[in-house]
C-alpha positions in Angstrom: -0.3 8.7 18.1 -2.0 11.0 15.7 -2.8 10.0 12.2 -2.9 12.3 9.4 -3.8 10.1 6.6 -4.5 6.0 5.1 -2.9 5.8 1.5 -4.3 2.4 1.4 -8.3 1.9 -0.1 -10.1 0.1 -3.1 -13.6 2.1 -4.2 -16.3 0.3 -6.3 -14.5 0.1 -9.5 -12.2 -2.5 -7.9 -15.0 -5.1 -8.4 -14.5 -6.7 -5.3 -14.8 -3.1 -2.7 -18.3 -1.5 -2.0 -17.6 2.1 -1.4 -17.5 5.2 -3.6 -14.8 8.3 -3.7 -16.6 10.1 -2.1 -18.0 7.6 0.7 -14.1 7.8 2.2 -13.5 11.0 1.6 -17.0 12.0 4.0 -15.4 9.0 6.6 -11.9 11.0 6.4 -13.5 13.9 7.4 -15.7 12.3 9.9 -12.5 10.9 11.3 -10.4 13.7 11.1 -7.9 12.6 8.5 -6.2 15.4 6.5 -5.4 13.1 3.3 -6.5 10.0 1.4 -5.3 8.2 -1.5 -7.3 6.1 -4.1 -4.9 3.4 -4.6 -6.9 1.1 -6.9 -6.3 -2.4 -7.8 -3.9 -2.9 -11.1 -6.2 -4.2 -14.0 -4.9 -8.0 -13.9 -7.2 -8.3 -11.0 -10.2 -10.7 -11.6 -13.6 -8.7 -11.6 -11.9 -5.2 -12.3 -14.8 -2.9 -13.6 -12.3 -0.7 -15.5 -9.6 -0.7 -18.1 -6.4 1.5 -18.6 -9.3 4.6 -18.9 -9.5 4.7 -15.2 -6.3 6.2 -14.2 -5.9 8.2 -17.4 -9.0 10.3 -16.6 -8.0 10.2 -12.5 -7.8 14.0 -13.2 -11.7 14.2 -13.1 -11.5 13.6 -9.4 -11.3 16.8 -7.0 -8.1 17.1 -5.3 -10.1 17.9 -2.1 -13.5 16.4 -0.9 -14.9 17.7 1.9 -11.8 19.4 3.3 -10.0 16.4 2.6 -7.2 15.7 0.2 -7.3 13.2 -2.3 -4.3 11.4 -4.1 -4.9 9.1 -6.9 -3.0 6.3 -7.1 -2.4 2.5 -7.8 -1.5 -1.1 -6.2 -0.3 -2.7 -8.9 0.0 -6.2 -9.2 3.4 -7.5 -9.7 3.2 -10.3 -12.0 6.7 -12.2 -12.1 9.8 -13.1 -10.3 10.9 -10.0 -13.0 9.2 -7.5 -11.2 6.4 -7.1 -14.2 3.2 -4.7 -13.4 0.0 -4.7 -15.4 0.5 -1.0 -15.9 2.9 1.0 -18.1 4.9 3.8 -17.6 2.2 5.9 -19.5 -0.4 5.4 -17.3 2.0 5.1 -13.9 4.0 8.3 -14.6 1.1 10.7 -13.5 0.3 9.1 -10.3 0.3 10.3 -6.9 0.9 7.0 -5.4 2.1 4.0 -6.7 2.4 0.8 -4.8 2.7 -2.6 -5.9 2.0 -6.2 -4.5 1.7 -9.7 -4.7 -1.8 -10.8 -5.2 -2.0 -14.5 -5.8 -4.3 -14.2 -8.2 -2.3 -12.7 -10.7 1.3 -14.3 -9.7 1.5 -17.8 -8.7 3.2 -18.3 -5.1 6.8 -19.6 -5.5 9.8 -20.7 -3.8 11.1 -18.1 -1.0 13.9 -17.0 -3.1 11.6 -16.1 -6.2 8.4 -14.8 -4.2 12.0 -12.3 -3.0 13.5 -11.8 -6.2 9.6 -10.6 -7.4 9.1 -8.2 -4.8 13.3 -6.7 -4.8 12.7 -6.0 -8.4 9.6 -4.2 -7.9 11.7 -2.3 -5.3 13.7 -1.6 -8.1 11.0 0.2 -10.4 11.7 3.9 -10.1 7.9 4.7 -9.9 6.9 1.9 -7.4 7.6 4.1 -4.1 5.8 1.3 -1.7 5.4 -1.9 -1.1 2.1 -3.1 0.5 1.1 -6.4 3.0 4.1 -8.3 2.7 2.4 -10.4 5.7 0.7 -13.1 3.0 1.4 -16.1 3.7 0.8 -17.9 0.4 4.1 -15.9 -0.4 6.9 -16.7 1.8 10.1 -13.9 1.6 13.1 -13.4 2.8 12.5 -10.3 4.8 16.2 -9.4 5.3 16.6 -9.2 1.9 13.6 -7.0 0.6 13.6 -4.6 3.5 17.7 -3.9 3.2 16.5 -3.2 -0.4 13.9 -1.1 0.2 16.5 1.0 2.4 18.9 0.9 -1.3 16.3 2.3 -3.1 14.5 4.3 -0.6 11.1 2.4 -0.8 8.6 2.1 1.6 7.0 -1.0 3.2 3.5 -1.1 4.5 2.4 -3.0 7.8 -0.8 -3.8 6.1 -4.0 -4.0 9.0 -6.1 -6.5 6.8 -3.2 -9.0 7.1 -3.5 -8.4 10.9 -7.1 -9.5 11.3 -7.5 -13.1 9.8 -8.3 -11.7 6.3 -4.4 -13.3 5.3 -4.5 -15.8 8.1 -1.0 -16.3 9.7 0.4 -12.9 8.4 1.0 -11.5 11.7 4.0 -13.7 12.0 6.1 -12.0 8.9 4.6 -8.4 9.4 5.9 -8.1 12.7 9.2 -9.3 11.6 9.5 -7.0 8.8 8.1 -4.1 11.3 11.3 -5.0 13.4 13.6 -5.1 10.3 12.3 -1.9 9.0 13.5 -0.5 13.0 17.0 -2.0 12.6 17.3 -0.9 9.2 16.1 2.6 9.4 13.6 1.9 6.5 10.6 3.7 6.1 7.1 2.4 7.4 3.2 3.1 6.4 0.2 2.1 8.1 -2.5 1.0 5.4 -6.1 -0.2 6.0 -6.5 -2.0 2.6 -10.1 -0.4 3.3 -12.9 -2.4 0.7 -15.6 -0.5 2.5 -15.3 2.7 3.9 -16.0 2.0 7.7 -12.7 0.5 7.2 -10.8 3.7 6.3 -8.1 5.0 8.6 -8.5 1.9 11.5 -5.2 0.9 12.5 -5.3 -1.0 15.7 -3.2 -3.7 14.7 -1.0 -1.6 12.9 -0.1 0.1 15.8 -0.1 -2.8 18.0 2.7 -4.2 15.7 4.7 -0.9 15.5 4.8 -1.1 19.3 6.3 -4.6 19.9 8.7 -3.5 16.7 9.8 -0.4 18.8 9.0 1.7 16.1 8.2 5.5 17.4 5.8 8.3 15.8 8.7 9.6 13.6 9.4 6.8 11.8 5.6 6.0 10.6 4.5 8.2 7.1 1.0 8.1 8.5 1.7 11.3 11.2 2.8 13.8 8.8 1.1 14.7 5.8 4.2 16.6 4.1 6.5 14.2 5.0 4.3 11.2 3.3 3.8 14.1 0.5 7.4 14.6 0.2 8.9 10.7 0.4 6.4 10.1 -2.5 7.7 12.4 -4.2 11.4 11.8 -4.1 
């Protein structure tokens, strides 16, 4: 399967990631990857180096490094069974990519049927086009639910490879099972390395170990196609 792009990586200004911009854009290239996308921890997270002045001047950033595209984005932290995000429409609006998860550090881990509700009304924002590792297991979901409403509102869901490698031990479990909803569902599917350095950038060996045993075929993962990534984003 040929890859095309990771949406998914955290640069130095995450506080908690120890690569620069242009560190994964020169391991894109290396790697042969047409496009990446900054998609920078929301500013609720503990140790953030930045305030709302990142993403406002995001436009200082080349759109291409190297040969390589660059998208400037967001995983925003979703910070109540509301569907809250610790960034406002102001500073969202301009984004290439917006994603948004639960991090338990800035929502505390509920009951299945809130940990659901927070993540369907996420779905719900307009500007949050995916959601990433649903495979943490300090949140338990019902996966029926959110993936039959990412299908409603045409969100994406993101088999997440750091949830796949011990880093959320006993993930596996729920991303293969939303991998398989996604198939039965006909809901869209991205591969994201949730890189923090940038040897991490675009590996996706669990990712595509999952997608396998979830029957899930070339089409139906963003990651092949830069302009059809490019264009569901943009919807």
């Amino acid at each position: 399967m040929k890859i095309e792009l990771d949406f998914h990586c955290h640069t130095i200004a995450s506080g908690h990631a120890y690569s620069t911009i242009k560190d994964y854009a020169l391991e894109a290239k290396e790697q042969g990857l047409k496009l990446i996308a900054i998609t920078e921890h929301g500013p609720e997270t503990p140790g953030m180096s930045f305030g709302d002045i990142y993403f406002l001047n995001f436009k200082a950033v080349p759109d291409v490094l190297y040969g390589v595209e660059v998208l400037k984005g967001v995983e925003l932290n979703i910070l109540d069974s509301d569907g809250a995000v610790d960034l406002n429409e102001r500073l969202i609006k301009p984004l290439d990519v917006v994603m948004a998860s639960l991090h338990d550090c800035c929502i505390k881990p509920s009951t299945i049927k809130e940990n659901t509700k927070a993540v369907i009304s996420a779905i719900k924002n307009p500007y949050i086009k995916i959601i990433g590792h649903l495979g943490d297991p300090a949140f338990q979901i019902n996966v029926k639910d959110i993936v039959k409403a990412a299908g409603d509102y045409n969100t994406a869901l993101e088999i997440n490879e750091a949830s796949c490698t011990g880093y959320r031990s006993g993930g596996v479990k729920t991303v293969l099972e939303v991998a398989k909803m996604c198939k039965a569902l006909n809901v869209s599917v991205v591969w994201g390395s949730d890189a923090h350095f940038h040897t991490a950038l675009g590996r996706f060996e669990n990712c595509a170990r999952i997608s396998r045993e979830a029957g899930l075929d070339e089409s139906e993962i963003l990651n092949t196609s830069v302009s059809a990534f490019k264009e569901f984003i943009k919807k």
